[in-house]
N, C-alpha and C positions, 0 to 999 in steps of 0.2 A: 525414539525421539521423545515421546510421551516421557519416559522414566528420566531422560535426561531433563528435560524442562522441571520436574517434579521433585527432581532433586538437587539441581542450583536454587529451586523458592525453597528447599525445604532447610538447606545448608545457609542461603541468603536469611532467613530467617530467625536459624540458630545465630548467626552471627550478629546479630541486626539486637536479639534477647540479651546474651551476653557481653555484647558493648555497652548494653545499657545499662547492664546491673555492676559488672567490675568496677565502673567508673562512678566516683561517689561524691555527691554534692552535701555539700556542708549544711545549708538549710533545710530545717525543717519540713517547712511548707514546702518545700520543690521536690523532696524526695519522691522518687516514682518512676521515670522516665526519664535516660540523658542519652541526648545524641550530639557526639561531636569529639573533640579533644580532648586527651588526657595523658597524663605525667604523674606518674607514681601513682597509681591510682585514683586520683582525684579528678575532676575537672578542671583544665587549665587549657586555654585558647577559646577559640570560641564555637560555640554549642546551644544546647536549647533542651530546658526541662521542664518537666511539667510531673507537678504533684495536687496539694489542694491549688498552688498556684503556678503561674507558666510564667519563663524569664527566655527569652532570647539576648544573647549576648556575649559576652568576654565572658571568661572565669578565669581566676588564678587560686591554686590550691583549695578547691571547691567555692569557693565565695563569689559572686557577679562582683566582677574585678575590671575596667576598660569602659567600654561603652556596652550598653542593653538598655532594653528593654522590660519592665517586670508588668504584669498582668495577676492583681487579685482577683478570687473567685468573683467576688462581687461587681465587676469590672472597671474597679479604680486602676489606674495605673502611673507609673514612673518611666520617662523614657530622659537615657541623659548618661552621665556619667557614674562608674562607681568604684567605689575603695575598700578594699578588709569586707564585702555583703554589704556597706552602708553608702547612702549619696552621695558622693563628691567631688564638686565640680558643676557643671555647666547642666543644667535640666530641665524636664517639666513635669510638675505630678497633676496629675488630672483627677479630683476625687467628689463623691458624690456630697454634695452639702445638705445636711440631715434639718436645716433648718428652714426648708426654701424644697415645693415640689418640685420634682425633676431640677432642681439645680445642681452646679461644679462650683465647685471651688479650682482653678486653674493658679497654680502658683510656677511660674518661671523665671527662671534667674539661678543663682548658684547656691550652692549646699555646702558645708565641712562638716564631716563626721555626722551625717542622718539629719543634720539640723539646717534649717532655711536661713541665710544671712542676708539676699536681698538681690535684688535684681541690677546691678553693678557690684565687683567685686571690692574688699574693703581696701585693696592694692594691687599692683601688677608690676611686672620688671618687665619693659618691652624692648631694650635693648643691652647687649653687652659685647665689650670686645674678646675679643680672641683669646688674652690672656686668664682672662676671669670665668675661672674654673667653675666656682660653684656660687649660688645666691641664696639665702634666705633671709626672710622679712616676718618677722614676728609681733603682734601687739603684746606689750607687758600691762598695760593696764587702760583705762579709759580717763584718766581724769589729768593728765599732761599735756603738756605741747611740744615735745622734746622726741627729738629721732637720735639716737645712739650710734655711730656707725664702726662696728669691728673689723679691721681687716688683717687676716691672715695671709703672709707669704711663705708659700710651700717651695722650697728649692728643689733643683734639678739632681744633676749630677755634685754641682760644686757645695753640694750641703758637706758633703761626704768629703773635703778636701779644706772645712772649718770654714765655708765662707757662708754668713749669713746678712740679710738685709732683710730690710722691713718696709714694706709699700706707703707711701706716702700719701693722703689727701692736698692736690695741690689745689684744687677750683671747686666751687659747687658753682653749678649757672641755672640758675630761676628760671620754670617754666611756668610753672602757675603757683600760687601762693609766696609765701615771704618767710624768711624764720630773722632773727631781733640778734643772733651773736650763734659765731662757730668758735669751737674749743678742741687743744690736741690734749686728750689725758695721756697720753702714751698707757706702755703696761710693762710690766717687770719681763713679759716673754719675750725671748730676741727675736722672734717672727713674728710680733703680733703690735699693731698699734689701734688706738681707739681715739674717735670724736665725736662730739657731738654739736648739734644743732637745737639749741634750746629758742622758745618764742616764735615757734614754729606756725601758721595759721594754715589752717586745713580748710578745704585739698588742697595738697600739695605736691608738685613735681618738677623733678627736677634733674641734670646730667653731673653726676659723681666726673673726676678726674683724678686718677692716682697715678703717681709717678713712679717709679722702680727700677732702682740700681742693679742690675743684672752685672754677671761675668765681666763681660766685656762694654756692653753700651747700657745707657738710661732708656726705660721702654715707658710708655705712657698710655692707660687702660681706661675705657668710660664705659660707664653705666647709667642708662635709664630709666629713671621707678616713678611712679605715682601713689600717693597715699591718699585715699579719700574720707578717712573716720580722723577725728581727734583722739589724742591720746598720748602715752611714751610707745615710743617704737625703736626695735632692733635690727638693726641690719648686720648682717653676717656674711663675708665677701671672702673669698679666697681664690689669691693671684697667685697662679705658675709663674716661678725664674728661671 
């Protein structure tokens, strides 16, 4: 009984060594220890390493990828979301302020790309219909007042039988803020039509309504965004027919 106990810890063990070395984390400072998921060798799901420093959390292809946790030697730490190994998204970093005994610096609110943008996001999409496939919302610059809005109509089956149609801006309806004149520039692509919203005053929000000639019937798609920074802004919308 003895040799059998001695040799599931000793086999548990082996296993326990080898899981931890095959599967390889991308940073640096974590290298050391990984217990948890892994896909192609890397760590991808979620797991927990510890090297100079210790990360519980998501990984995708070695990187804290999802939600975790990260813990410096020092005991600063990041607990929140993250992208590619770097912040982004919803956080908090907790770190020791070197200019103040025993004091933190607490920073929370949202991150892109490792960098702190502020405790409200600079925008959000909080609602969309059924049709509207994909959304993105990009700043082109800070010194406008003008929202761009691109919409792409991707067809179904009857693309393939030469039928095309282009989604329509029928309404924009005022949630908060005001814009001064809407405009249709259309665009040379037979799927694709542009407007914009110029004298825009921020924050702004407000419910998008586009129209679209389908096959058979007229179908009609809205969207909900809010913008809270001044600037020119892009929006890029693409509606299934």
């Amino acid at each position: 009984m003895k040799r059998l106990l001695l040799l599931f810890f000793f086999n548990l063990a082996i296993t326990q060594f080898l899981y931890s070395q095959i599967c390889v984390v991308t940073v640096p400072a974590l290298k050391g220890k990984y217990f948890g998921d892994c896909k192609k060798g890397k760590a991808h799901g979620y797991g927990t390493a510890q090297g100079i420093d210790h990360y519980a959390g998501d990984f995708k292809k070695g990187f804290p990828d999802g939600k975790g946790k990260y813990t410096w030697k020092n005991g600063d730490w990041y607990d929140g979301s993250w992208k590619d190994g770097l912040y982004d998204g919803e956080g908090t970093l907790n770190k020791a302020d070197t200019t103040k005994k025993n004091g933190t610096i607490v920073l929370k609110g949202f991150w892109k790309k490792g960098k702190y943008i502020g405790e409200t996001l600079p925008y959000n999409i909080q609602s969309t219909s059924a049709n509207i496939a994909k959304v993105k919302i990009s700043k082109q610059d800070s010194i406008g007042s003008q929202i761009t809005i691109s919409v792409e109509t991707v067809q179904d089956g009857a693309a393939a039988l030469g039928y095309t149609t282009k989604s329509k801006l029928i309404s924009v309806e005022n949630l908060a803020g005001q814009y001064l004149q809407k405009s249709e520039y259309g665009s040379t692509n037979r799927t694709m039509n542009k407007f914009g919203l110029t004298g825009v005053k921020f924050p702004y929000k407000a419910i998008l309504s586009f129209e679209t000639q389908g096959t058979l019937i007229k179908h009609v798609d809205t969207m909900c965004f809010g913008i809270n920074e001044k600037g020119n802004w892009l929006i890029e919308i693409t509606i299934t027919n």
